[in-house]
C-alpha positions in Angstrom: -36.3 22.1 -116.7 -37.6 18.4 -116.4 -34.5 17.1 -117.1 -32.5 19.0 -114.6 -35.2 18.0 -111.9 -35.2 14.3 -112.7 -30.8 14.6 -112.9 -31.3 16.7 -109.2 -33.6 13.8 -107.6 -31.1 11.0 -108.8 -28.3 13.0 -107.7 -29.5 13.3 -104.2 -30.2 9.8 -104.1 -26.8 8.7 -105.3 -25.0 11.1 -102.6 -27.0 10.2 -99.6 -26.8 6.5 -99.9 -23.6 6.0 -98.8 -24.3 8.2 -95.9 -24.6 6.6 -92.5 -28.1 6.7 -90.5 -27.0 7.0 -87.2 -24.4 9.0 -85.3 -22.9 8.0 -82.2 -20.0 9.9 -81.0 -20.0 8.7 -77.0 -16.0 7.9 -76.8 -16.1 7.0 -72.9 -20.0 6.0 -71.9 -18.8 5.8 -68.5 -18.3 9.7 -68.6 -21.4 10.0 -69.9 -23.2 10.6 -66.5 -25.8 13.2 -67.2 -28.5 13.2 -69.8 -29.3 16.4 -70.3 -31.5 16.4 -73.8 -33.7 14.2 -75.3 -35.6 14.3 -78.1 -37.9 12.5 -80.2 -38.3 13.7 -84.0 -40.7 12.1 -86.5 -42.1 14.2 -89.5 -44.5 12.4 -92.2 -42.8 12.5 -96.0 -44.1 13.9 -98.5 -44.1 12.6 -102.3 -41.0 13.9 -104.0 -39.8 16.0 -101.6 -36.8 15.9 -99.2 -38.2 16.3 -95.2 -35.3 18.7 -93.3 -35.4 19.6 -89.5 -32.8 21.5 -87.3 -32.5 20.8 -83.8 -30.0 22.4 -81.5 -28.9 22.5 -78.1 -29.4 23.8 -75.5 -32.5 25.4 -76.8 -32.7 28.5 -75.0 -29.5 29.7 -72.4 -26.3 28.2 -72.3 -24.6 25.3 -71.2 -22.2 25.5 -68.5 -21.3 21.7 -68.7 -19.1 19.9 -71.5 -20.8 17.3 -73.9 -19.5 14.3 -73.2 -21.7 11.7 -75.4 -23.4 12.6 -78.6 -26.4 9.7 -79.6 -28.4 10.1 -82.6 -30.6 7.1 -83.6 -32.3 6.8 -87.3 -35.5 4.5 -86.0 -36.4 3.8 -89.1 -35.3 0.1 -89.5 -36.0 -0.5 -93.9 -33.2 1.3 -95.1 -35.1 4.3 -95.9 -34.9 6.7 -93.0 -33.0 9.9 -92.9 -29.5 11.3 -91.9 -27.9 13.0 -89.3 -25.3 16.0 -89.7 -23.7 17.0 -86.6 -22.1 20.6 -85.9 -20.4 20.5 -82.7 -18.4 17.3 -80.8 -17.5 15.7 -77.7 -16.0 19.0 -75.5 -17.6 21.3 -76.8 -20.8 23.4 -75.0 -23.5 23.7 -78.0 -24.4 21.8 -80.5 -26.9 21.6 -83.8 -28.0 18.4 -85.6 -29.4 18.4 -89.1 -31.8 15.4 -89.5 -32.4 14.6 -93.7 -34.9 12.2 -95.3 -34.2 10.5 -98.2 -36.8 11.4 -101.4 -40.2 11.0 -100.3 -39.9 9.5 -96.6 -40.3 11.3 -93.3 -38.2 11.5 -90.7 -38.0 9.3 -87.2 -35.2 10.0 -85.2 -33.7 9.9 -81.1 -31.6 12.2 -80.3 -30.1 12.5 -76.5 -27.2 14.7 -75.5 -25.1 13.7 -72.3 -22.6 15.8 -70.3 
């Protein structure tokens, strides 16, 4: 059982590295005219562990307006911050955004959604 833990921790690591940070999907900034969400996510690590959070948009009700700019900023500047997984695009009405620390780090991230 040791094993497979120690093989599962250095497999997350090896997959995650090539992953990028940030995510920035704003094709045309001049459309984006309206920010309408913004929010500012930072959760301490914890030793050995892998820090997940889920935010989506809207909230609560429904947007009537089209995303036009999608920003997500890893603010961690060392090269060990998290990742962003994005389900939902330029177009589209809703949105949800899975933020991932690497092994044992917390998460610090922006996130602002424009339509």
């Amino acid at each position: 059982m040791k094993q497979f833990l120690i093989f599962a921790v250095l497999l997350s690591l090896g997959l995650c590295s090539n992953m990028p940070h940030d995510y920035n999907d704003c094709p045309d900034p001049t459309k984006a005219a309206t920010m309408v969400f913004e929010k500012q996510v930072q959760r301490a690590g914890r030793w050995f562990s892998i820090i997940e959070d889920t935010i989506s948009f809207p909230e609560v009700g429904v947007n009537k307006d089209p995303i036009t700019c999608i920003m997500v900023k890893d603010l961690a500047k060392d090269g060990k911050g998290g990742y962003a997984t994005v389900d939902g695009n330029v177009g589209g009405y809703n949105l949800k955004i899975k933020l991932r620390s690497q092994v044992g780090q917390g998460l610090h991230f922006s996130v602002a959604v424009y339509t």
